[in-house]
Wavefront OBJ file of the C-alpha trace (Angstrom):
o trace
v 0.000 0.000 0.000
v 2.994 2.575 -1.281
v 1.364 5.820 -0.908
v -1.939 5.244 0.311
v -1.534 8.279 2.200
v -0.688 10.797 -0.362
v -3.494 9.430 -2.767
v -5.669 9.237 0.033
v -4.871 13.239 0.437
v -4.821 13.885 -3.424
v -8.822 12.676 -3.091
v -9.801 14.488 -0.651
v -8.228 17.917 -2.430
v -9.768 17.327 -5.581
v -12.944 17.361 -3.914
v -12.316 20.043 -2.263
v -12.441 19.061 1.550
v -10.912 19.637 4.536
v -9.544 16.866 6.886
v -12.008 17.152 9.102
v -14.865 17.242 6.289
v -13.360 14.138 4.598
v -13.075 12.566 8.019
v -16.205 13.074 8.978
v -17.461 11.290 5.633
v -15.456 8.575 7.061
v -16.066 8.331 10.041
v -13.187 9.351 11.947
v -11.957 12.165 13.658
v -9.676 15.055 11.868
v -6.365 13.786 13.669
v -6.807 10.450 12.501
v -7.187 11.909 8.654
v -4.071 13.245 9.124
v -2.473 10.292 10.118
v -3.562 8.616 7.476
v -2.375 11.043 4.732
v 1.144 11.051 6.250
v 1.416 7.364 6.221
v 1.037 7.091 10.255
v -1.391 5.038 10.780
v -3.657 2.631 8.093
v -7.589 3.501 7.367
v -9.492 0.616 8.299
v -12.009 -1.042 5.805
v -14.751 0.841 7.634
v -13.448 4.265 6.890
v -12.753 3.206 3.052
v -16.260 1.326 2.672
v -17.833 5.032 3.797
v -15.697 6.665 1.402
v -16.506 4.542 -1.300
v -20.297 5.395 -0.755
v -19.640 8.856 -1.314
v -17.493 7.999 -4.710
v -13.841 7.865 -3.823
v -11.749 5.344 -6.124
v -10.995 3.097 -3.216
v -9.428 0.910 -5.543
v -6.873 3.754 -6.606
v -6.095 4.888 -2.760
v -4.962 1.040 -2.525
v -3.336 -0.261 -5.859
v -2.961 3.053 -7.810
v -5.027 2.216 -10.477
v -7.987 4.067 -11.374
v -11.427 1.809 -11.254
v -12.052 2.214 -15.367
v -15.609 4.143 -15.618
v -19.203 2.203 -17.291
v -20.093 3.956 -20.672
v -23.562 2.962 -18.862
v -22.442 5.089 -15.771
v -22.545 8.209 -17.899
v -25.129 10.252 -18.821
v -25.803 11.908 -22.328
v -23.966 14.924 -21.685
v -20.633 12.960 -20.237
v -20.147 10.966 -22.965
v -20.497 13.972 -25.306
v -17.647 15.877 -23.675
v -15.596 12.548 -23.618
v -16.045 12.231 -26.994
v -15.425 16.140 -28.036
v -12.653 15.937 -25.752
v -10.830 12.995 -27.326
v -10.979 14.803 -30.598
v -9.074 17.661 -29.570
v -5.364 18.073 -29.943
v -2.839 17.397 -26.287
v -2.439 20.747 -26.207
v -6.425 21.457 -25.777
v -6.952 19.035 -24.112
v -4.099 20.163 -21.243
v -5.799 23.590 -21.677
v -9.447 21.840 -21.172
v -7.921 20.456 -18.338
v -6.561 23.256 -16.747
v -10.176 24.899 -17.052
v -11.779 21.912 -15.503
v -9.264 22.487 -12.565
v -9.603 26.057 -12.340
v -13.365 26.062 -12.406
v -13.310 23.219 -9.374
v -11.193 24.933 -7.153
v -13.480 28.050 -7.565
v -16.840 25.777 -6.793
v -14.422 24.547 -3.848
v -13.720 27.644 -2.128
l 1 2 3 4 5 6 7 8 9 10 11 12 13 14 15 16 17 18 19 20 21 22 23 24 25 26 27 28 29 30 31 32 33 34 35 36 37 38 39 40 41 42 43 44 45 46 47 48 49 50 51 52 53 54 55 56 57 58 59 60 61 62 63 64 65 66 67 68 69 70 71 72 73 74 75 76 77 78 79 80 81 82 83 84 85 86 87 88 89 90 91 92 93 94 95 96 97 98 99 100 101 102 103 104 105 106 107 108 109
């Protein structure tokens, strides 16, 4: 479990919570968050289980890997940005995501 702590962390920015926010979704208290993101101590299945009901890739905090997404999962207007997106050059597409990171740590603050 190499760097469970820092992806555990990297989730929990990209949605824009605090510790204590993300450890409440968990179940836990705000210390024990932060023992968890600097590799002090190991989330029990509990804690990930509650995560995973609210949508975080418990399979990437473990492995790594991203859990690959359902074309059934997404709705009309998903796929049509995945499939605009894909058509676009890299360099777009590093400027579309750049947007898309911009715009959710506005919505975040």
């Amino acid at each position: 479990m190499d760097h469970l702590g820092s992806r555990l962390k990297e989730e929990r920015k990209t949605l824009g919570l605090s510790q204590h926010d993300f450890a409440a979704i968990g179940g836990v208290e705000a210390n024990a968050q932060g023992k968890y993101e600097s590799g002090e101590r190991t989330p029990r299945s509990d804690y990930l289980a509650a995560l995973s009901g609210k949508g975080v890739d418990v399979l990437y905090l473990l492995s790594g890997r991203r859990t690959p997404l359902r074309l059934e999962s997404l709705s009309d207007e998903e796929r049509s940005v995945i499939i605009h997106y894909r058509s676009l050059t890299s360099v777009d597409q590093d400027a579309i995501g750049q947007l898309a990171l911009s715009l959710s740590e506005c919505v975040s603050t």
